[in-house]
N, C-alpha and C positions, 0 to 999 in steps of 0.2 A: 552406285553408278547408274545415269541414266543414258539411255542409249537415243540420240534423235534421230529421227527417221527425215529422208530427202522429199522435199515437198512435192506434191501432185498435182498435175492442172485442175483447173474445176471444174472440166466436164466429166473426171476419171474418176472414179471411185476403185480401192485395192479391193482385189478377192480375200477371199478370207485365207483367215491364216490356220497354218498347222496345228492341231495341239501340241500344247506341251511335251517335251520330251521325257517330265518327270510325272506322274498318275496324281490326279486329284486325291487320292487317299491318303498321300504320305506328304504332307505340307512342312511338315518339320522340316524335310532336307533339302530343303530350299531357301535359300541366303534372302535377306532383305530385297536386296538388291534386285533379284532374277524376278520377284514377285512384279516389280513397278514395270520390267518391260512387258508385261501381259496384259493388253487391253483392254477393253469390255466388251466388241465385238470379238477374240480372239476364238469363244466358245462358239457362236451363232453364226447360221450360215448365209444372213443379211448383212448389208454392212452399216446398219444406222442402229445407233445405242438403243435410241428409243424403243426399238423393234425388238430389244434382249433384254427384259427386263430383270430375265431371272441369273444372267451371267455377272451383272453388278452383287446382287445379293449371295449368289456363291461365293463369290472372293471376299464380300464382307465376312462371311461364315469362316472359311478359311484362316482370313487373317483374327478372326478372334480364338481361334486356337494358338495364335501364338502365346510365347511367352510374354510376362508386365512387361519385360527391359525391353523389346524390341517393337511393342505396341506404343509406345510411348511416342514412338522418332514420330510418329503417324497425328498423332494426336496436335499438330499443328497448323493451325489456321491458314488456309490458303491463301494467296494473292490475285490470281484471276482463275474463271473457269466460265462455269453454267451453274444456274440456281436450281432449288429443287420446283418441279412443276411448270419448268421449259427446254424445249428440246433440246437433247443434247449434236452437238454436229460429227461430223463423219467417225473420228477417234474417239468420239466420248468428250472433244472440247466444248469450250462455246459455241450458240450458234451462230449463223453465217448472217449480217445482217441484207437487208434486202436481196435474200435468197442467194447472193454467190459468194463463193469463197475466197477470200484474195489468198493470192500466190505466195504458198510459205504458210500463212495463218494455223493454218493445223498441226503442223509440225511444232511452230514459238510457244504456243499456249497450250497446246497438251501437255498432262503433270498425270502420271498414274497416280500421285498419290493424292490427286481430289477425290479419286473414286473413292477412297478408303475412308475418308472423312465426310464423306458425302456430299463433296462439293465446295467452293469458292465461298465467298460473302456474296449476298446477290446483291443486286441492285436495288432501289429504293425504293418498297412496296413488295418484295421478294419475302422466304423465309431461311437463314441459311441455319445449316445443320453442324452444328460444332460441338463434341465431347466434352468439352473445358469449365470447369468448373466456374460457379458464380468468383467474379475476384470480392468478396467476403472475408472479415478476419476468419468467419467461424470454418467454412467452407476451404479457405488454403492455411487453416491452421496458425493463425497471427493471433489467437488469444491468448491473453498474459497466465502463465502457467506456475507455480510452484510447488515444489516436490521437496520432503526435510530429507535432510541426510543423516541419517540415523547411528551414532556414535557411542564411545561408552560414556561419554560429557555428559551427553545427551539424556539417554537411557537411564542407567542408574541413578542418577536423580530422580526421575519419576518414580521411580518402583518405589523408592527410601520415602519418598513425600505422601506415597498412597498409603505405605502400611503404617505413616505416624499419623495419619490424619482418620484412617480406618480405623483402625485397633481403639484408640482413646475413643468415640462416636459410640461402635459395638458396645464397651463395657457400660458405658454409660445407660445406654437403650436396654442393656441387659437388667443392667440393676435397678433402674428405674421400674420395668415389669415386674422384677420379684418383689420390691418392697410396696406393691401396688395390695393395700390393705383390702380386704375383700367385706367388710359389712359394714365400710364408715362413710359417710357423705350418704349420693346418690346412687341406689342400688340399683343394677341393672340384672334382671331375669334372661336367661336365653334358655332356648329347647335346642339340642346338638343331638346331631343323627352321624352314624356311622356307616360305610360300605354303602352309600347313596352317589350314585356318580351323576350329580346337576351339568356336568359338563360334558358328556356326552353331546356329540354335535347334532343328532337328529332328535333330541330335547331341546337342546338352546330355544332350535327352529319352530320347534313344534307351539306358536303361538299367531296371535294375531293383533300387532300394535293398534292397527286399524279400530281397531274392533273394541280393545280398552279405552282408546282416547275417547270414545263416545261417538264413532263414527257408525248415525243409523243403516247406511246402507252395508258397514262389513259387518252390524248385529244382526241381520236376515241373511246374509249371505258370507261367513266364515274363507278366510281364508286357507289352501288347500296345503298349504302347510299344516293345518292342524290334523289332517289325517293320521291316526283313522279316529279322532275324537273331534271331528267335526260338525257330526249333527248324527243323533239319537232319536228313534221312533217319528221319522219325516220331521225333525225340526231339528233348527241348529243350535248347536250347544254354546251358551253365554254363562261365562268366557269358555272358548274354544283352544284344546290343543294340552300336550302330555303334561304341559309344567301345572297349570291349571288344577287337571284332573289330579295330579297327585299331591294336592295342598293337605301339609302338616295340621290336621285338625283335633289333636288331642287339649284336654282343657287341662288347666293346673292353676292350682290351690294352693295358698299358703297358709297356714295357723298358727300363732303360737299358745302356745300350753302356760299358763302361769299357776300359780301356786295351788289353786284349787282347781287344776285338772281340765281348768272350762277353758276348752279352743278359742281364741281370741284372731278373728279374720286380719289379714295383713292386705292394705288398701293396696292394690294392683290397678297403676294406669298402664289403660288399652289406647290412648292417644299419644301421639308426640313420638313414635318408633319407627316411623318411616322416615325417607330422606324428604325435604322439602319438594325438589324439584319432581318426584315422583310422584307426591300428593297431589302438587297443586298443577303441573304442565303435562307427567307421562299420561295421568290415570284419569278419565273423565267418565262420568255416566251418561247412558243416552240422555239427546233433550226431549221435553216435553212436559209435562204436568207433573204438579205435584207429589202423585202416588207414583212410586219406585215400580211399582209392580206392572200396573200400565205401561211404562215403558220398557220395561223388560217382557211384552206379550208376544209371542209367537215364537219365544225360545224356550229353551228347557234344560235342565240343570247339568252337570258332567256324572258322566258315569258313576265316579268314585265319591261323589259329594252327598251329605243326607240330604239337607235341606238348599232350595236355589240361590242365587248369587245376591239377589234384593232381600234376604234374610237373614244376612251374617249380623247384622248388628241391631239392634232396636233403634240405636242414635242414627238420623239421618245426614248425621256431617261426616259416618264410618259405616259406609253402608254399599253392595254395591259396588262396584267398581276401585271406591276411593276406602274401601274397606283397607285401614296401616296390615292386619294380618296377612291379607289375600296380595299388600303391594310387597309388605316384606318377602312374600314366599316367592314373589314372581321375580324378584331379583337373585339370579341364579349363582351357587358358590363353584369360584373352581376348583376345590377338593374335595373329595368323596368322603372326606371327615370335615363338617364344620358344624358352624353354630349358627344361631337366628334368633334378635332378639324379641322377645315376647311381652312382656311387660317391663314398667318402670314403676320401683317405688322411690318417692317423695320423700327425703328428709325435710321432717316439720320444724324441729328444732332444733338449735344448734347444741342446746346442753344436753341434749340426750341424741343419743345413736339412732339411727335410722332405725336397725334390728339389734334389741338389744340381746345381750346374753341371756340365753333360756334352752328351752326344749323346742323347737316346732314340727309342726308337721307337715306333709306337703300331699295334697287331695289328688291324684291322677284318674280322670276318667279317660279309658283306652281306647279311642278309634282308628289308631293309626298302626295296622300290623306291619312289623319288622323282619319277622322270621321268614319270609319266603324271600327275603335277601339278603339273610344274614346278616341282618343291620342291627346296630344297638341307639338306644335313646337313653337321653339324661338331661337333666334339669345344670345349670349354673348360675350360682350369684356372684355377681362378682362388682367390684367399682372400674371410675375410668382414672386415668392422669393425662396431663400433657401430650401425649403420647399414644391417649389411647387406650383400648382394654389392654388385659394381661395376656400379652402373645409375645415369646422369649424371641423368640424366631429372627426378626428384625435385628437385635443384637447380635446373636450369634454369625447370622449374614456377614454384617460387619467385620466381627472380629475376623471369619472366616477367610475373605477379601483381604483387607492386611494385613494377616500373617502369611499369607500364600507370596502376596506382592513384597513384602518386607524379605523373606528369603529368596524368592529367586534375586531380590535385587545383588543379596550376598553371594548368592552362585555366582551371578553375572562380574562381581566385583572382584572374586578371588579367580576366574578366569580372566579378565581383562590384565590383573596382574601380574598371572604368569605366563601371558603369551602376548603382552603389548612389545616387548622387543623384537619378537621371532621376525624374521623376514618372509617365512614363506608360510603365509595362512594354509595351504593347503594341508600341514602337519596337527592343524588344532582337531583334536579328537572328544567331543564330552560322552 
């Protein structure tokens, strides 16, 4: 209900009016309605809006304590009034144009509920202030939506599709692993540690990309992730950072033993055991001149390393930065039990075995202690397939997955059966 007041001549301006009879603290019990007949002079004891600035911005305060349902009525765009950033005239209408007010004027065009919205549409060059959302599909929710309705049609089917299509994949991955012959074809050496945890997140970190890709300014100056094996006796450590410093550096020997007891060396390649992209994109040497050593000058080696990083190799195409050892160990495992491959030997001929049946023996020079973390080492030979080396794991996954989805689908099937008639779900109990 709006209440209209009887127009005033123009030379009168009304005294101000009483406050309210209900206290600015309790807005709640106060009807819609009661709100719009309260002016924006009603609080100030001028009678020009412009002159109270802070009486509009109270009742906006106010009314935003209402409730959504009754903020809403409000949130409609006016029809006439005052813009923002021109006076408003005697009630808070428009203003008066060449200074007077015609007779009535203030009474037809005042609307208490411009104040709430902040006013009318201005006029052309104006800015009006409106709550209302862009008309957008995204913004008033008009994009095309779909949502499944989830059934036992539906349902059971899936489960039944996943565990016939899981379970046959698993055995197969299974078995393939176990009949994965271990001395025929291409033999592959790995060194596996135990109770090492590479994944630990202030290890991951602890490196510096920069700095392997061959970038001379992070090989003088380390980044501060690698703390606290950043730099050693005022010089910084190349390569920098914990993975680095704790590179697997134990050496291993193969022999085998023939007839007359004389150790016969088994040809172990130290090339071809990194990943490509790691070789030839992750891992760079500083540039510069030909000698390694010159451009590795003004660094100094890791803590835990014998000899420095331009020393691991005597070949200059494994040396260094692009050293396969040093890229292997810096790709880090995420279980505290794995393996890392070390060498590769070459099957020569097809009519004979890679390693044939005999005695060998395997040479271990020990640089790598274990016991202060309870860690164990071992040697494995092993071959690949299709597939991969011999890791059961994969299959068992599999199977794991399908039988799990294959029977709940039976749960779900022998309850759909015996409560598809019931009328009142609320009785179904599993």
């Amino acid at each position: 209900m709006i209440r209209v007041r009887p127009p005033f001549p123009p030379p009168f301006y009304p005294p101000p009016l009483s406050p309210p009879l209900v206290p600015p603290s309790s807005p709640s019990s106060l009807s819609p309605s009661l709100w719009r007949l309260q002016p924006t002079y009603a609080s100030c004891p001028r009678p020009l809006a412009e002159e109270c600035p802070a009486s509009s911005a109270l009742q906006r305060r106010r009314l935003w304590r209402w409730p959504w349902w009754r903020r809403r009525r409000r949130r409609q765009r006016p029809s006439s009034g005052s813009c923002q950033g021109q006076p408003a005239g005697p009630l808070g209408g428009p203003p008066a144009s060449g200074g007077a007010v015609p007779q009535g004027s203030m009474a037809m065009n005042y609307n208490a509920k411009d104040e709430v919205d902040g006013g009318p549409p201005c006029a052309p060059g104006g800015t009006a202030k409106t709550r209302r959302p862009d008309n957008t599909a995204f913004k008033q929710q008009r994009l095309p939506a779909w949502q499944p309705i989830l059934t036992a049609g539906t349902v059971l089917p899936i489960f039944f599709i996943i565990g016939l299509i899981f379970i046959p994949i698993g055995i197969g991955i299974f078995v393939t692993s176990n009949n994965i012959r271990e001395i025929e074809g291409n033999v592959f050496m790995y060194y596996g540690l135990s109770n090492f945890y590479q994944n630990h997140r202030r290890y991951v970190k602890s490196r510096d990309d920069s700095q392997l890709n061959g970038d001379s300014s992070a090989l003088l100056n380390p980044s501060k992730e690698c703390e606290p094996y950043r730099r050693n006796e005022d010089k910084p450590i190349a390569p920098c950072g914990a993975i680095a410093n704790s590179m697997f550096n134990d050496t291993l020997e193969l022999f085998l033993i023939g007839n007359d007891s004389y150790p016969v060396p088994i040809t172990l390649k130290k090339k071809g055991i990194a990943w490509w992209t790691d070789k030839n994109v992750k891992f760079r040497n500083p540039p510069g001149g030909d000698n390694l050593e010159e451009r590795f000058k003004g660094t100094t080696k890791p803590v835990n390393w014998l000899k420095p990083v331009y020393m691991l190799d005597s070949d200059p195409d494994n040396n260094g930065f692009i050293n396969e050892d040093f890229i292997v160990w810096m790709r880090t495992a995420a279980l505290p039990t794995f393996r890392k491959l070390y060498r590769l030997i070459e099957r020569k001929s097809d009519l004979h075995p890679t390693l044939p049946a005999g005695r060998y023996s395997l040479n271990i020079t020990y640089n790598y202690p274990v016991h202060y973390f309870d860690g164990r080492k071992r040697m494995i030979l092993s071959t690949i397939s299709w597939m991969g080396g011999k890791n059961p794991f994969l299959g068992i996954a599999y199977i794991a997955v399908g039988s799990i989805s294959f029977l709940l689908g039976v749960v779900l099937l022998v309850i759909n059966h015996k409560y598809r008639n019931s009328s009142n779900t609320a009785d179904i109990t599993i």
